[in-house]
PATIRO-874700 format. One record per residue (C-alpha): x, y, z; residue in one letter. Coordinates in nm, 3 decimals. Layout:
! PATIRO-874700
+---------+---------+---------+--------+
:       x :       y :       z : residu :
+---------+---------+---------+--------+
:       X :       Y :       Z :      a :
...
+---------+---------+---------+--------+
This chain:
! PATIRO-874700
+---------+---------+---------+--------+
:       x :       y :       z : residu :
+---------+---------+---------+--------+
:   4.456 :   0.881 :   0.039 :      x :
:   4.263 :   0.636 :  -0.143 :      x :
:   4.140 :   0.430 :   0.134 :      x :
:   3.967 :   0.797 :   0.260 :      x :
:   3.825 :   0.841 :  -0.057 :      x :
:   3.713 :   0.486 :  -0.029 :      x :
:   3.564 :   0.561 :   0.342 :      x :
:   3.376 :   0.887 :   0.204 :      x :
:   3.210 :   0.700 :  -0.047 :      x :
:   3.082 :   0.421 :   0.219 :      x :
:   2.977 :   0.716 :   0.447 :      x :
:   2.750 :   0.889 :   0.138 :      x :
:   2.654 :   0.555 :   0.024 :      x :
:   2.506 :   0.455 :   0.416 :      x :
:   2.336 :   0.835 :   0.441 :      x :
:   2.163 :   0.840 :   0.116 :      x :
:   2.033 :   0.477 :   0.190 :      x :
:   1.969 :   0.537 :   0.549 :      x :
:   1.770 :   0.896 :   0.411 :      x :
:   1.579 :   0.686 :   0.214 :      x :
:   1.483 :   0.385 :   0.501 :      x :
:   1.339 :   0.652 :   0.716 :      x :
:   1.172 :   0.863 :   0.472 :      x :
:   0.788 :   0.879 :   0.528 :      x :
:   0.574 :   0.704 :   0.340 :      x :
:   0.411 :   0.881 :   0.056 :      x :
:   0.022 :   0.734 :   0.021 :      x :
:  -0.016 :   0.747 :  -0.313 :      x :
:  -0.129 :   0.359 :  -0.354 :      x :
:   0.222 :   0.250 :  -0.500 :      x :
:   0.326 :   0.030 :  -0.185 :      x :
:   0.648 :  -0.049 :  -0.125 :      x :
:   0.744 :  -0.257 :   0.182 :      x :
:   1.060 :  -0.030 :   0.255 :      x :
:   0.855 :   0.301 :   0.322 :      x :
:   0.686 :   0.153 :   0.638 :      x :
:   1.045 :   0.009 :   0.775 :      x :
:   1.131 :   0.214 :   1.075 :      x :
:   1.109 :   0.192 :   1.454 :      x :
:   0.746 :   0.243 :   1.451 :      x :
:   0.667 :   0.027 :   1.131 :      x :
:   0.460 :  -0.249 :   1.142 :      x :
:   0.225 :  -0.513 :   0.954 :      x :
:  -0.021 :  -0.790 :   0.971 :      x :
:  -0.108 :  -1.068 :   0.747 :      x :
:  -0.439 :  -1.069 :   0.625 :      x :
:  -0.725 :  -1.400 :   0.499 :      x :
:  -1.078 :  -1.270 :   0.384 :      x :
:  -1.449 :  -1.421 :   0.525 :      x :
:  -1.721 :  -1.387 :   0.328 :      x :
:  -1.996 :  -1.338 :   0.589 :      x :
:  -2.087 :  -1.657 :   0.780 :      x :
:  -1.788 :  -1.852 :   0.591 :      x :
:  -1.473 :  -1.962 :   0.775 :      x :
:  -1.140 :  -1.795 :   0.644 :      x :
:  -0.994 :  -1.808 :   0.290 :      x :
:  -0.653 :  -1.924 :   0.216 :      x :
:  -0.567 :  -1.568 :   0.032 :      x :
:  -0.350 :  -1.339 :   0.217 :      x :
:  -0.367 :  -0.970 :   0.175 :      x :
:  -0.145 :  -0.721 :   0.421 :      x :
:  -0.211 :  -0.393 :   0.613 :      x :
:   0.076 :  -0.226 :   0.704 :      x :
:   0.113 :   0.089 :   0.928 :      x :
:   0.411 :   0.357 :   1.053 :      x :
:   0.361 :   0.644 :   1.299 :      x :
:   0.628 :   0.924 :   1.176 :      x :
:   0.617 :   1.261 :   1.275 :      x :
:   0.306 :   1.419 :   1.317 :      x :
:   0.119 :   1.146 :   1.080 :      x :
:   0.053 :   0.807 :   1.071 :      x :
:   0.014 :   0.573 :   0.749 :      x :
:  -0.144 :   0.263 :   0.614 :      x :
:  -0.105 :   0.076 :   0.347 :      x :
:  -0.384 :  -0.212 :   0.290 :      x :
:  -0.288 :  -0.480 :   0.005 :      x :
:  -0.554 :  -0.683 :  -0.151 :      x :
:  -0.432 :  -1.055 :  -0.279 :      x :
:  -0.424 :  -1.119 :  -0.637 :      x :
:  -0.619 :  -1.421 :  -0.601 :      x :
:  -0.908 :  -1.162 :  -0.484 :      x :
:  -0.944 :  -0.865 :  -0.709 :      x :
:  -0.684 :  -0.715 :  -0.894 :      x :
:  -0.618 :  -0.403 :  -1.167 :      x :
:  -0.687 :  -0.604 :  -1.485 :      x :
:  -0.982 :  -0.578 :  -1.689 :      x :
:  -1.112 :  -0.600 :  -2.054 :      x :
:  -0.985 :  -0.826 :  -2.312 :      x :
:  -0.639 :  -0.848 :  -2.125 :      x :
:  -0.783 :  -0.978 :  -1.771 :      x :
:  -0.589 :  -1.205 :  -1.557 :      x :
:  -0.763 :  -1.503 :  -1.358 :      x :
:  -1.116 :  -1.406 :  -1.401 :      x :
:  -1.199 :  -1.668 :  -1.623 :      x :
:  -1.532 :  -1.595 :  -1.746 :      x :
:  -1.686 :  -1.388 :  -1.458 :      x :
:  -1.470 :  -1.090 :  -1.654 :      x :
:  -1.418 :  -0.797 :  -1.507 :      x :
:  -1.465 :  -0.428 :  -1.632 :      x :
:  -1.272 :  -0.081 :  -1.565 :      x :
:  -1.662 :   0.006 :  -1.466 :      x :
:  -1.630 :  -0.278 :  -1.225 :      x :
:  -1.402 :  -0.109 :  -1.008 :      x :
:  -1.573 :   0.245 :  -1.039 :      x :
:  -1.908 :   0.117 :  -0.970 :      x :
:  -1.879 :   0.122 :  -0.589 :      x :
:  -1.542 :  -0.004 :  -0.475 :      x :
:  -1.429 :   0.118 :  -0.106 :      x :
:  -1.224 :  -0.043 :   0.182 :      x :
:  -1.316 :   0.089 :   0.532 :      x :
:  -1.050 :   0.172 :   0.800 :      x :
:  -1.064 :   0.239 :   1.177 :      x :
:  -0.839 :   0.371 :   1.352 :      x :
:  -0.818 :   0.343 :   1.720 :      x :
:  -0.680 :   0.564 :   2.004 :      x :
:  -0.424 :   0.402 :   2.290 :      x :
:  -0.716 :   0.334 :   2.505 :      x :
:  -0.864 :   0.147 :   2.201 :      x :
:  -1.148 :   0.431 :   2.192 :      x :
:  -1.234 :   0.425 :   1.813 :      x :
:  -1.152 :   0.845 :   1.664 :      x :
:  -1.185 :   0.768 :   1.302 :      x :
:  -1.407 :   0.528 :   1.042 :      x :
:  -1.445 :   0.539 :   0.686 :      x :
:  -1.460 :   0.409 :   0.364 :      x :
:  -1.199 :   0.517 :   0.102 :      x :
:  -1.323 :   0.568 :  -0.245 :      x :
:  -1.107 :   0.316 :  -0.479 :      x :
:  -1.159 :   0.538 :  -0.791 :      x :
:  -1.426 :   0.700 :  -0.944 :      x :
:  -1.471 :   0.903 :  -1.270 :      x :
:  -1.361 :   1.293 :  -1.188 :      x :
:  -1.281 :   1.621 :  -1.419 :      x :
:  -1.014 :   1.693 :  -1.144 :      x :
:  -0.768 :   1.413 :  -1.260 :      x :
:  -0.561 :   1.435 :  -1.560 :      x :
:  -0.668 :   1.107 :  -1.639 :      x :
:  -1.097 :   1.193 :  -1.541 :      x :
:  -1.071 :   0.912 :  -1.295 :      x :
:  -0.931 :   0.889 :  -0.952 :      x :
:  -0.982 :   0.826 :  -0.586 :      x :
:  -1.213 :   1.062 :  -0.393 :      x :
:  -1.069 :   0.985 :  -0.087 :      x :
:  -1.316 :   1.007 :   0.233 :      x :
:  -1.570 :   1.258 :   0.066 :      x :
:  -1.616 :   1.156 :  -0.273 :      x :
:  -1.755 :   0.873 :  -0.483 :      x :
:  -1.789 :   0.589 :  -0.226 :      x :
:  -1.583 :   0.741 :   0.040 :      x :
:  -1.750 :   0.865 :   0.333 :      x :
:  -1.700 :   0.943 :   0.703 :      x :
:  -1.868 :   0.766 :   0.957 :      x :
:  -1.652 :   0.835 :   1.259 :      x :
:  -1.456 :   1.170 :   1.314 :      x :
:  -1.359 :   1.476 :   1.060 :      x :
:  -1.260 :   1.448 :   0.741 :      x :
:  -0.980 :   1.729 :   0.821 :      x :
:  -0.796 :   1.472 :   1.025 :      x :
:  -0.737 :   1.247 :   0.674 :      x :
:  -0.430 :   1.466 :   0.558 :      x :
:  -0.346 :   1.209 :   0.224 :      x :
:  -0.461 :   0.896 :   0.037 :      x :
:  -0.425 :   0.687 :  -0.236 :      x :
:  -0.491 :   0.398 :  -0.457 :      x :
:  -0.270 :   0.188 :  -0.700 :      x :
:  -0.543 :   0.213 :  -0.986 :      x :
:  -0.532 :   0.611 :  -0.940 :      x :
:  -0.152 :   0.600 :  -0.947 :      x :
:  -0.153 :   0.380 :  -1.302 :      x :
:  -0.406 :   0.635 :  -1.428 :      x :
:  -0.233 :   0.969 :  -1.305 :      x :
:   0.123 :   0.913 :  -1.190 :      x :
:   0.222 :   0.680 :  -1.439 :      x :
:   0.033 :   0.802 :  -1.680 :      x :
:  -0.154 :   0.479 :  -1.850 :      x :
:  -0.468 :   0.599 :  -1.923 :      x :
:  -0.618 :   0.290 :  -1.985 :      x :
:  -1.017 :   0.245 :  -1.932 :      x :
:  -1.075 :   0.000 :  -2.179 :      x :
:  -0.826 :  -0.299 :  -2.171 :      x :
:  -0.542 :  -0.289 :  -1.891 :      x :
:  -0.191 :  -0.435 :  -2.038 :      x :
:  -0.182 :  -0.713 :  -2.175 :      x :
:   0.009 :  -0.978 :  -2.040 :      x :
:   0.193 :  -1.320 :  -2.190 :      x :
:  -0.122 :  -1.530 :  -2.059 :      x :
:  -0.483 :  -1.495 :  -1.881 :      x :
:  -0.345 :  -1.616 :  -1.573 :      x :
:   0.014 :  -1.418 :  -1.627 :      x :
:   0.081 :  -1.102 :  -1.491 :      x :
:   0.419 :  -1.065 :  -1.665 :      x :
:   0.341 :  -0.753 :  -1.892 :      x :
:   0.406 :  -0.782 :  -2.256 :      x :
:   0.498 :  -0.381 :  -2.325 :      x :
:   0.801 :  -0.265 :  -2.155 :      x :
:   0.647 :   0.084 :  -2.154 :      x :
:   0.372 :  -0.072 :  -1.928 :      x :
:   0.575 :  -0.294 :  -1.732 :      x :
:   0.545 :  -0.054 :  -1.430 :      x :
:   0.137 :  -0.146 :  -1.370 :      x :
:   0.042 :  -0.218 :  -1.042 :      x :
:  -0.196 :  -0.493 :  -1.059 :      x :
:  -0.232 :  -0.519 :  -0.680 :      x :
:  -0.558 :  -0.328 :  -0.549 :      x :
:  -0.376 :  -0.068 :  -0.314 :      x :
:  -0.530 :   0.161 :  -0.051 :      x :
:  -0.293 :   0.410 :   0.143 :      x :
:  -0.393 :   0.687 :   0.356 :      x :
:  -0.233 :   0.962 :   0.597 :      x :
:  -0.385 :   1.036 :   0.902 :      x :
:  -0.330 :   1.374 :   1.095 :      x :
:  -0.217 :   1.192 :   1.444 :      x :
:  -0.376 :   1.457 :   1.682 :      x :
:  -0.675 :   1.285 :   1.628 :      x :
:  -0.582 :   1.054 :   1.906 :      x :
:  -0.494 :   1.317 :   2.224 :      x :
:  -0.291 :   1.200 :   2.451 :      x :
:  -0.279 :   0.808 :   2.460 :      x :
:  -0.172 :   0.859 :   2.131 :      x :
:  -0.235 :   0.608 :   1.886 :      x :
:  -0.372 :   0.222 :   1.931 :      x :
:  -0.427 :   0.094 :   1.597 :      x :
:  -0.599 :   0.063 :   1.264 :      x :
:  -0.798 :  -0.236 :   1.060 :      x :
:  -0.990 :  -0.251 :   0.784 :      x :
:  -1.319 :  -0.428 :   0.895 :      x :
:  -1.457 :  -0.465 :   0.542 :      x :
:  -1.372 :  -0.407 :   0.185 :      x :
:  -1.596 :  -0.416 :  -0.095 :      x :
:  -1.548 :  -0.523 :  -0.485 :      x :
:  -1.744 :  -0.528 :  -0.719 :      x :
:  -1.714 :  -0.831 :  -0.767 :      x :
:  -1.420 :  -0.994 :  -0.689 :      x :
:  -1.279 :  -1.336 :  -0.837 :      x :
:  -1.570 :  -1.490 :  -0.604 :      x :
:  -1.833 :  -1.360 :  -0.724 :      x :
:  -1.929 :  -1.164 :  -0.440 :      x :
:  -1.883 :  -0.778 :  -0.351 :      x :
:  -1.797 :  -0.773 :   0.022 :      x :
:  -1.540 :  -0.976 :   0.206 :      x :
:  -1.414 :  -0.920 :   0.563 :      x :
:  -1.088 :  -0.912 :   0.660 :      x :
:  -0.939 :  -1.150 :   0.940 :      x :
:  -0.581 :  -1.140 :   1.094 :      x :
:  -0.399 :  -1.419 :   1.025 :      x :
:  -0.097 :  -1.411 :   1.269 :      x :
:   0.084 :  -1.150 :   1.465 :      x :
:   0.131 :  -0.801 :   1.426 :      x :
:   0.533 :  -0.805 :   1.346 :      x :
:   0.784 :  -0.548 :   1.252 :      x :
:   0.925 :  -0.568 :   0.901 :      x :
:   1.205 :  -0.789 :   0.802 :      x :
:   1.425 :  -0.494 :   0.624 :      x :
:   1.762 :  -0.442 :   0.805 :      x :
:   1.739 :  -0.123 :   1.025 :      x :
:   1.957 :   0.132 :   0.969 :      x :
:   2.224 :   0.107 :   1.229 :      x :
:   2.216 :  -0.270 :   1.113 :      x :
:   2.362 :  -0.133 :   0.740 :      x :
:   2.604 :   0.108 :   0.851 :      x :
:   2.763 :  -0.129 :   1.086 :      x :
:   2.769 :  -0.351 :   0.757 :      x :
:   2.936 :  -0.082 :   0.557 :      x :
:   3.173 :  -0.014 :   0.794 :      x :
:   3.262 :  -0.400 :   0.820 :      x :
:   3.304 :  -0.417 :   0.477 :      x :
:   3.534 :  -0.103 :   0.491 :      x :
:   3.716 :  -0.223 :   0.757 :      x :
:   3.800 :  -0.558 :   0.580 :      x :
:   3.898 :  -0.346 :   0.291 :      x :
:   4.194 :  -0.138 :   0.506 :      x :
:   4.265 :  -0.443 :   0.636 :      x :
:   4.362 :  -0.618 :   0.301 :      x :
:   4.522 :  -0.281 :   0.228 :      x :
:   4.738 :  -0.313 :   0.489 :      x :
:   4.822 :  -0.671 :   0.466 :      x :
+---------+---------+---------+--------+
């Protein structure tokens, strides 16, 4: 009796975690590695070229999944390029500075997304945040038809969902902070000194959800993001291009026949200690 009560538990334990692996991705700018595992799931490492300059050593990420009738991407800025501190409590800008106005001034990242023939269906640049009456917190992303969002190939209708970690801090989490972002144990720290803060997301995040009939039939071929502009980032400068630095690869994160297998193992050792 006990080792089925035992079993039951690994069985709930391996459906709630494989319910959670293939969930879709929510793009809301809080990236997490585990929403783009999957069949489909894939990323790319990312340096940065300012233009006419060879490759820099920082490595951002763009990430993508097909599920369903959507697909998603997730594009990661380094640290070492721009991040979501500002103020009195900035982190590695020495003294360049940066503002909260910095990053509403005119900060967008475009994305195109290509069909299976590698016919381009959609470009645009998605707003990072600007200030808005229609957020809680007055300032948020825009998406593709706001701020400094705009379409340049294809409907805005096909862009079903977006977001970016600065609007998530603002409006999900709820730090309304436009002055000073946390403040952290040093200027080149990013180890946050209030636990009630602790959940910032310095990384500059863009995620969007794309409406996949936008493609037809070949289906869908791909996405980059050809440019993204800050203003400024730790350079100095305002727009940097992006360059792949490796392979496209799948995502490290065991599937999920690869953990049941592994709770049944475990299980199975466990009856088998039972019984011996």
């Amino acid at each position: 009796m006990k080792l089925n009560k035992i079993l039951a538990l690994v069985v709930v334990m391996m459906v709630v975690l494989c319910s959670n692996v293939f969930a879709d991705p929510v793009a809301d700018g809080q990236f997490t590695a585990a929403e783009y595992t999957g069949g489909t799931g894939r990323y790319v490492n990312l340096s940065f070229n300012q233009s006419g300059s060879p490759a820099l050593a920082y490595q951002g990420q763009l990430w993508y999944l097909e599920s369903g009738a959507s697909i998603y991407a997730a594009f990661i800025q380094p640290l070492q390029l721009i991040d979501n501190s500002y103020g009195n409590t900035s982190v590695g800008w020495g003294s360049k500075g940066h503002t909260f106005g910095n990053l509403t001034g005119s900060d967008k990242a475009q994305f195109s997304f290509t069909d299976g023939l590698g016919t381009e269906k959609l470009n645009f640049y998605l707003d990072y945040v600007t200030q808005s009456g229609t957020f809680p917190s007055n300032y948020g992303s825009l998406g593709v038809s706001g701020g400094d969002g705009k379409m340049i190939t294809g409907a805005a209708s096909y862009v079903q969902d977006w977001g970016t970690s600065i609007d998530y801090n603002l409006n999900v989490l709820h730090h309304v902070l436009t002055t000073n972002s946390p403040a952290t144990t040093s200027s080149s720290s990013y180890t946050v000194t209030n636990p009630a803060l602790a959940d910032w997301i310095f990384n500059v995040v863009y995620e969007v959800q794309i409406d996949k009939s936008v493609f037809g039939a070949s289906g869908f071929g791909g996405v980059t993001v050809p440019i993204v502009h800050d203003s400024p980032n730790k350079l100095g400068t305002n727009a940097v291009y992006t360059v792949p630095d490796g392979p496209i690869q799948p995502p490290t994160v065991p599937e999920p026949g690869t953990l049941i297998l592994l709770g049944l193992g475990l299980f199975g050792l466990a009856g088998l200690r039972k019984i011996t």
